[in-house]
C-alpha positions in Angstrom: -381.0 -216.4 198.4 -377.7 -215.1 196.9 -375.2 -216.8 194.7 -372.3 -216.6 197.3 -374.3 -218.8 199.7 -375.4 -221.0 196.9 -372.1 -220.8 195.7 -369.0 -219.9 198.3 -366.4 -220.6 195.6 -364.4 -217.6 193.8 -362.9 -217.6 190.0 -359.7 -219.3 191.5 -361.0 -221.8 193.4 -363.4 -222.6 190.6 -360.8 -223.1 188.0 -358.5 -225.0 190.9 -361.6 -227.3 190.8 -362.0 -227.9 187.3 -358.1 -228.2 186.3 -358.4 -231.3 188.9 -361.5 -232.9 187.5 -362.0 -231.7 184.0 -358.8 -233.6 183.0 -360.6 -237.0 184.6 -363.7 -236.2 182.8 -361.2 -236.0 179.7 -359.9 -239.3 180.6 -363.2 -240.9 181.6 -364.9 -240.1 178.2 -362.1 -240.7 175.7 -361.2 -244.0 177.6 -364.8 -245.5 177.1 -364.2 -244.7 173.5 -360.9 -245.5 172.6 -359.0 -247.1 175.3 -356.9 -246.5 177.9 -353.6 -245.3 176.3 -355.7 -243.0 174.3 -357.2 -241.9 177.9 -354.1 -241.0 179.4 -352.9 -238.9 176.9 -356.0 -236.8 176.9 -355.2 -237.3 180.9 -352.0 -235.6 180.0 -353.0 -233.0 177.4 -356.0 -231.3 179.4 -353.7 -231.0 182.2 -351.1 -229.7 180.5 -353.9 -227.2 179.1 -355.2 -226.5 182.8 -351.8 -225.3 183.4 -351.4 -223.2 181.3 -355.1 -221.7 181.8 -354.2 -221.0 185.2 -351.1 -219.2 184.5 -353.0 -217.3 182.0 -356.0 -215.8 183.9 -354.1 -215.6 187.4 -350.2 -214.9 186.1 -349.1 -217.3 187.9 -349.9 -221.0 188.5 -351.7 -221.9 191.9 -349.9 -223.4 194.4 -352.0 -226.7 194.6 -352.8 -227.5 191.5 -349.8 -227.1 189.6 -348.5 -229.9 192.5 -351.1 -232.4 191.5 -351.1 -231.6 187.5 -347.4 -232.5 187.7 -347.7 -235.6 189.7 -350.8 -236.6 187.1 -348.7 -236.0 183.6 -345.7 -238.0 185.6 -348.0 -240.8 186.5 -349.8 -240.7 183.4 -346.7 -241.1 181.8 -345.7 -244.2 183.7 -348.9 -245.7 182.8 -348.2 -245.1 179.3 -344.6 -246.2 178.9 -345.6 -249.4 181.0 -349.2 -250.0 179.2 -350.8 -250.4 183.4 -353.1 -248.1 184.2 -352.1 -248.8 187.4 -350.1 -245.9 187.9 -353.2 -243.5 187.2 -355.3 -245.3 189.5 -352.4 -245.2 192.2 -351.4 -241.9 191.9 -354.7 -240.3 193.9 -353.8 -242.8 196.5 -350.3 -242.1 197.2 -350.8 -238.2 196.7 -353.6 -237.8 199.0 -351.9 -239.5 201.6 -348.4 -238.0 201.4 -350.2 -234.0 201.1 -352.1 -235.3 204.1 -349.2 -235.8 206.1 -347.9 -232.7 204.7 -350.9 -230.8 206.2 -350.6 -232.9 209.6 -346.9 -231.9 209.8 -346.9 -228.5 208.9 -349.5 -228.1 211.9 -347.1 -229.9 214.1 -344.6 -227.5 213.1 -347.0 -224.2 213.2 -346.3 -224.1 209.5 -350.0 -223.8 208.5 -349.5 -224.8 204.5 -353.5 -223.6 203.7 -353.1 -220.1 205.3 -349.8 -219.4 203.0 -352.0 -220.0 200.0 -355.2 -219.0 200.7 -354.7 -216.5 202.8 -355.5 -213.4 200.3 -359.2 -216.0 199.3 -360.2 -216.8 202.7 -359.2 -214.7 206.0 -359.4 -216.5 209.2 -358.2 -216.7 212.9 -355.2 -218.8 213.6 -357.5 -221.2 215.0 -359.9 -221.0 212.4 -357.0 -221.7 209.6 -355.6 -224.7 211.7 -359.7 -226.6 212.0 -359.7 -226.1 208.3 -356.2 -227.3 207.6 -356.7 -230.0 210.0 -360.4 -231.2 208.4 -358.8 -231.5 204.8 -356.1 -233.7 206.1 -358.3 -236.2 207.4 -360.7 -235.8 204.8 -357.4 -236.1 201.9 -356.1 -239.5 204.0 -359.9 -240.7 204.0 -360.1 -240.3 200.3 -356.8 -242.1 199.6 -358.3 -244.9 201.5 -361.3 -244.9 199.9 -359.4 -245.2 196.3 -356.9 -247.8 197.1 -360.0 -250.0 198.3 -361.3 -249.1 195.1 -358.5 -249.9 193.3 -357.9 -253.2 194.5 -361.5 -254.6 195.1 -362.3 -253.7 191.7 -359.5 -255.7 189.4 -358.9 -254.2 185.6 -358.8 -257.3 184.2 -362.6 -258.4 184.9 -365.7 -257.4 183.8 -368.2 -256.1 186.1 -371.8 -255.5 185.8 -372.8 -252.3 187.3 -376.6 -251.5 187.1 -377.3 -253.6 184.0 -374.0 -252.1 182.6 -370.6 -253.8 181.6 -367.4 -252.6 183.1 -364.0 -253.4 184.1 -362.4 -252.4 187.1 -361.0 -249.0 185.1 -364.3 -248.2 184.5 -365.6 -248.5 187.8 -362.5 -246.4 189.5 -363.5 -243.7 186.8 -367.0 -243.7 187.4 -366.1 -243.7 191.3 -363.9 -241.3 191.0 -366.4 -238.8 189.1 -369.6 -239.8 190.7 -369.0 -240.3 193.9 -365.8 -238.1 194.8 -366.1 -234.9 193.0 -369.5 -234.6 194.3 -368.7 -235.7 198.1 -365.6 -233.0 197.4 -367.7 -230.5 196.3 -370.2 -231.0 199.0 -367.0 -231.3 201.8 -365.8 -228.3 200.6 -368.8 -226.1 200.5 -369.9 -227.7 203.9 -366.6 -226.9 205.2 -366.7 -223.5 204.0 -369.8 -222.3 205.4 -369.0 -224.1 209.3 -366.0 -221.8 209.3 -367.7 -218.6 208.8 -367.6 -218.2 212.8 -363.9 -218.2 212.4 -364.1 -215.1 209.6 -361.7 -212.4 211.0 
């Protein structure tokens, strides 16, 4: 079995992936040790760094990414300046769903937003480009509803416990976040991937 089928992801859609989680994992372990303020500005500072990694192996920063690392430094910033990590949390929530309609409006308007960017990665038929951009709307507005029911089921100001471990609802949302949606992303992704080889040009 080859990599590629193993593995459908190239260098720039790997590091798209890791500048979106490997600030969370950032947050997630410096957060269990020193807090939540401490959290967010290691939030801030790896994606700052992720930035500035993808403008240095690709000359210029990806469309995507550079969209959601600005959103999560101004976001973490709020959280910091009003001590509620709230606005962390929140952020996935409100981004998902607004680039969701973003997707779902650009196909209204045959303004396919995926094809612009990805075009040179992945080449596909019309039709093939609109399925995909259509699947990772639904699948964006179905995450951000799965973190806002997160959010607010699990409250930050209680104390959880979680298979025989103590956490707060920040915890939890972490812990979601990294254990269940990067993997279910990862899996979406590649899933997603290989269903649209029929549509390969």
């Amino acid at each position: 079995m080859s990599r590629k089928s193993l593995y459908p992801f190239n260098a720039e859609q790997t590091v798209n992936i890791m500048s979106e989680f490997g600030p969370l994992v950032t947050m997630f372990v410096v957060n269990a040790l020193y807090g939540i303020n401490a959290g967010t500005w290691a939030l801030i500072t790896t994606t700052v760094l992720a930035i500035i990694a993808m403008i240095y192996m690709f000359h210029r920063p990806p469309v995507f990414p550079l969209i959601a690392s600005t959103v999560t430094i101004v976001f973490g910033a709020l959280t910091l300046i009003t001590h509620d990590p709230m606005w962390v949390q929140i952020k996935v929530t409100i981004f998902n769903a607004m680039f969701a309609c973003f997707l779902f409006l650009g196909l209204y308007l045959k303004r396919n937003f995926f094809q612009y960017v990805f075009e040179k990665t992945f080449h596909y038929t019309e039709a093939g480009w609109n399925a995909f951009t259509k699947s990772f709307a639904w699948f964006f507005l179905f995450t951000a509803l799965l973190n806002e029911a997160v959010r607010l089921y699990f409250k930050d100001d209680q104390v959880y416990n979680v298979l025989g471990h103590a956490m707060n609802g920040l915890d939890i949302w972490i812990a979601f976040k990294l254990l269940v949606v990067l993997p279910l992303s990862g899996l979406y992704a590649w899933v997603l991937t290989k269903l649209m080889s029929k549509h390969h040009l």
